[in-house]
BAGU-162609 format. One record per residue (C-alpha): z, x, y. Coordinates in steps of 0.02 Angstrom, whole numbers, plus 50000, padded with zeros to 5 digits. Layout:
<rs>
ZXY;...
</rs>
This chain:
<rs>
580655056356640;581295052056807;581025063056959;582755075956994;583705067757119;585555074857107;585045093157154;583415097857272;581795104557172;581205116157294;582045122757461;580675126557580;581655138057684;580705152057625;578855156657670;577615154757517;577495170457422;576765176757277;578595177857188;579285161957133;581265162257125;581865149456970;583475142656951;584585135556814;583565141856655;584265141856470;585605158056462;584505171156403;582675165156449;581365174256390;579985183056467;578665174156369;579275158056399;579165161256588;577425167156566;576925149656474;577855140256623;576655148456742;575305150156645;574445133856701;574295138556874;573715157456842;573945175956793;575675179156786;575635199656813;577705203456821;579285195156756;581105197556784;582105186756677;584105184556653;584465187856825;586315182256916;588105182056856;587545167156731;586015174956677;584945158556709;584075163956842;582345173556835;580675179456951;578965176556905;577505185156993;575705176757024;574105188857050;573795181057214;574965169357333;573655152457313;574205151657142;576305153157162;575865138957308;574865128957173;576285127857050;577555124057190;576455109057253;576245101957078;577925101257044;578375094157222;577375079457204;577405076457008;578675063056944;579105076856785;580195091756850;579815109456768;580575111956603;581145126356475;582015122156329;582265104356398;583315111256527;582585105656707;582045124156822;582325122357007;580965131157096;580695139357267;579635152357360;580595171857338;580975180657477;580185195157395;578295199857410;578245207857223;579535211357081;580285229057076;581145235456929;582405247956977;582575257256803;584435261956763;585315269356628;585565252956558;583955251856547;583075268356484;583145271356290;584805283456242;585605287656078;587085281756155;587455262956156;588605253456285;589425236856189;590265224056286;591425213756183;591475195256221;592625181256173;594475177356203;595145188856061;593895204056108;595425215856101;595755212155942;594195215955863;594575235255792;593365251555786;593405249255616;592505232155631;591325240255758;590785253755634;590445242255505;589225233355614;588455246355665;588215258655532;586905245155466;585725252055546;586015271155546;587255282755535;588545281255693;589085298155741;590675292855870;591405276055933;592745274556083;593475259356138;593975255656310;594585238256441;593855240056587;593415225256733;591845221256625;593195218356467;593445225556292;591915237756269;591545252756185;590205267956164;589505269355998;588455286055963;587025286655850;586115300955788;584415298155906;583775284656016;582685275455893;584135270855781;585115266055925;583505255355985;583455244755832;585405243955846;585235236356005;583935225955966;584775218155822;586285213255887;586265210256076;586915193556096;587415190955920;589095187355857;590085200555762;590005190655579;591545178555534;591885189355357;592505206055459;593645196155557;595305188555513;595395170255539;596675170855688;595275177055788;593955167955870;591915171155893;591675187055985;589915189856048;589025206956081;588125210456247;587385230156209;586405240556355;586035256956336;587305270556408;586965286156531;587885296856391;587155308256264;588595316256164;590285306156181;591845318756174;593195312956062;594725324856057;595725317155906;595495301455793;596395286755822;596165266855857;595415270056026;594305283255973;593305291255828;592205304255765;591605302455591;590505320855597;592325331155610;593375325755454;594465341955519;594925332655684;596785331755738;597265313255696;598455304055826;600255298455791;599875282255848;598295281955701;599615287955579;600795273655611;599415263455655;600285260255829;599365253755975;598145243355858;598115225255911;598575215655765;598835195555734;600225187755681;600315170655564;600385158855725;598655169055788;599805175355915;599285193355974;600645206755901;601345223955970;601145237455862;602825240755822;603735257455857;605555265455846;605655267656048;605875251856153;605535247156339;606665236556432;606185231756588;607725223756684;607405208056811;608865199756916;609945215556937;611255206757033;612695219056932;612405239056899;611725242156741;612145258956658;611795272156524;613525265756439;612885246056492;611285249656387;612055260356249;613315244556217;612075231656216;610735240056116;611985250555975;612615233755916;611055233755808;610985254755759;611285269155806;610665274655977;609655294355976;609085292456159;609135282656327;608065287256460;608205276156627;606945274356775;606245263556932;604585258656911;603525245657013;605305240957128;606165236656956;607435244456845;606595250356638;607435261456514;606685267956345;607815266356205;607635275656068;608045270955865;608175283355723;606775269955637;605525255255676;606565243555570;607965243655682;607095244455851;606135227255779;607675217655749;608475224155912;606935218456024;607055201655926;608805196855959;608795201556115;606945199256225;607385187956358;609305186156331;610255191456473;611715204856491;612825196756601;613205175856630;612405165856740;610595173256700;610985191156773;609935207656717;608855197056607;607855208956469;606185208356428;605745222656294;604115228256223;603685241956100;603305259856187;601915271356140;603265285256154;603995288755966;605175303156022;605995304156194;605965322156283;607985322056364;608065338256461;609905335856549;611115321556521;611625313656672;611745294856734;609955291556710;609685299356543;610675306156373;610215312656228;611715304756093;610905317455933;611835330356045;613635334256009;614815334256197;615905347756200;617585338956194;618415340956367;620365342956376;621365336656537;623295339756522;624025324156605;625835318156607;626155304056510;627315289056538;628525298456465;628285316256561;627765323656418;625825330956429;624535321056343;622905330056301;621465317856359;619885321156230;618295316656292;617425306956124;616085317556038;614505310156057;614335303255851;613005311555734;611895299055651;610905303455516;610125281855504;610535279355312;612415273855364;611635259855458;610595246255431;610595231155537;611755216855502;611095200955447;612625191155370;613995184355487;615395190955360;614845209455375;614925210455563;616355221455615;617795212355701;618825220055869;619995235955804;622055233055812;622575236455992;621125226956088;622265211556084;621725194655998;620015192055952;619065178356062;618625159855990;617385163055827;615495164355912;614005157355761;612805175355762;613515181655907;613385202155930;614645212155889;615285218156061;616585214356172;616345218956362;618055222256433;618705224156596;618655242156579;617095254056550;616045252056387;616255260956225;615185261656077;615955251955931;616425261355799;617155275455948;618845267755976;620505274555900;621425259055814;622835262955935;622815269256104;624325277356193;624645270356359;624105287156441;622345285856362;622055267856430;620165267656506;619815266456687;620035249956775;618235244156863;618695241057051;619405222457101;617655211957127;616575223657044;616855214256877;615405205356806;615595190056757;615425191356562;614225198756424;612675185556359;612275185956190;610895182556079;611345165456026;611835162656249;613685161556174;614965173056297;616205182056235;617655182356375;618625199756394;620225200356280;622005201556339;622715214956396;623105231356298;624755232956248;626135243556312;
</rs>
């Protein structure tokens, strides 16, 4: 074999010392094949293997500094390179006069394992998964899951340290086995050290966490309806866990966007219980709550990444929310609760033709979910009520909503005739956005005016 040429052997930069420093070894060299490298030259006395972010590099130790200097010079001047697993090793003297192995939690014996979660579906490998791996070799007391900068990982609790010993050495750097995971997710390999914890404190079951020695622990809403589990859908695309309460998040706000904006857009697919607006991270979000999942799924399909207004204005992007039931304390511009009947609010005011005219705020309506279910078929969707004017050009699967020049109201709230006195307040000259997007990026242009 030729000599290395591409990348130097040995950097003499360093004085000789005892401690040789070796570079680019096979991921997860082992201590006894370090020992065999050396061993022609002498005693090897200390080892630190794995060492660096790629785990190829490692430190051997020499009883006495003419034997470190031996190996370097034979591999200076010899036309074969240093070798381990076929895999040319870069030597040079270490800085260092002897190894030191700082002990840390990772490395004393607990009954407490730390598991690191590798591969580019890691998050989707469940605690149910995890517990079948691991209760091979003993009975596992309490898993909880966690992301942090290191990735997926989780703490899995054994009864005593010698169970969790053998765990460890059984699977570190093995993959979790093909069989317990679907086929939409790829190899995910286990890295395990040992964890600084003794007894892990689990407060209720659910997919993040779990203690299998309390069958009387409270169990989570989110375990119930199996929300916030990552699941995979038939593309092996990752999949929100689905829930009744939506999060829109609002980009492009060049027009205001209000409770009665948001109740307008969103009702067209069910009845509305709760809105709930705020400003988070500089941008405009709202949680929308459905009576059911079904109806909050077919909402955030039709309309993720559809736009309110023309022209690409107050763009949506939704995602499921954790939340299942909002918490409305007051109703004001930034939040209502519509389960909550409005006291109806009369204002005598003369009508065109002096006499009074009682103005009647609408009732919020009562929904009780069974009277709606989302529309699928063109046919059923309900059409403009007598006294909006004409009905615009036919739109293929377009919502059924209008947006008038005049403020919004629920469909399904408006009398089939208006008198003139009740006619809705006119938005201000200029104020007027330009027109209402729809699923299908059809717009549906405001009607004619209401008649006299």
């Amino acid at each position: 074999m030729a000599s290395v040429s591409s990348q130097q052997q040995f950097r003499y930069t360093q004085p000789p010392s005892k401690v040789l420093h070796l570079r680019n070894l096979p991921w997860e060299c082992t201590e006894e094949e370090l020992i065999e490298l050396g061993k022609p030259f002498g005693k090897v006395v200390n080892t630190k293997c794995n060492v660096g972010s790629n785990r190829n590099q490692a430190f051997i130790e020499f009883t006495d500094l003419n034997q470190a200097i031996a190996m370097i010079s034979y591999y200076a001047s010899s036309s074969e390179p240093a070798q381990v697993r076929g895999k040319t090793v870069y030597l040079q003297y270490s800085n260092r006069q002897e190894i030191v192995h700082n002990k840390t939690a990772a490395d004393v014996a607990g009954n407490v394992l730390l598991v690191t979660i590798e591969g580019e579906d890691a998050r989707l490998v469940s605690i149910d998964v995890l517990h079948l791996v691991f209760s091979a070799f003993g009975f596992v007391h309490k898993i909880t899951t966690f992301e942090k900068t290191a990735g997926f990982q989780a703490l899995v609790q054994f009864s005593d340290a010698e169970t969790a010993t053998s765990a460890k050495d059984a699977l570190d750097g093995r993959s979790i086995p093909r069989y317990l995971l679907s086929e939409q997710v790829g190899p995910c390999t286990l890295k395990i050290t040992y964890s600084g914890h003794t007894d892990l404190t689990v407060k209720f079951q659910s997919h993040r966490s779990r203690d299998y020695t309390n069958p009387y622990l409270p169990v989570a809403q989110s375990a119930i309806e199996g929300g916030g589990q990552v699941m995979v859908g038939l593309d092996g695309k990752r999949l929100e866990a689905e829930s009744n309460v939506l999060l829109a998040s609002i980009e492009n706000m060049q027009y205001a966007v209000t409770l009665d904006v948001l109740h307008t857009v969103f009702s067209t697919f069910g009845p509305i219980q709760k809105i709930a607006m705020f400003d988070k991270n500089g941008a405009l979000q709202a949680l929308i709550q459905y009576p059911d999942t079904q109806t909050a799924v077919v909402a955030k399909e039709a309309l993720e990444g559809h736009c309110i207004y023309d022209g690409g204005f107050c763009k949506l992007h939704l995602s499921y929310s954790r939340h299942t039931d909002l918490s409305i304390k007051v109703n004001n511009d930034r939040s209502r609760d519509y389960t909550i009947p409005i006291t109806p609010v009369v204002n005598l005011q003369p009508s065109i033709l002096g006499q009074p005219v009682s103005m009647t705020g609408a009732p919020a309506q009562q929904y009780n979910g069974s009277q709606y279910t989302p529309v699928s078929d063109p046919a059923m969707i309900p059409q403009p009520q007598a006294g909006w004017g004409t009905a615009p050009p036919a739109v293929a699967q377009s919502m059924p909503m209008q947006m008038y020049n005049n403020t919004y109201m629920p469909p399904g709230n408006m009398p089939p005739q208006m008198p003139p006195g009740n006619m809705p307040p006119q938005m201000p000259p200029g104020n007027m956005p330009p027109g209402m997007q729809f699923p299908n990026h059809s717009m549906l242009q405001p009607t004619s005016t209401l008649p006299a």
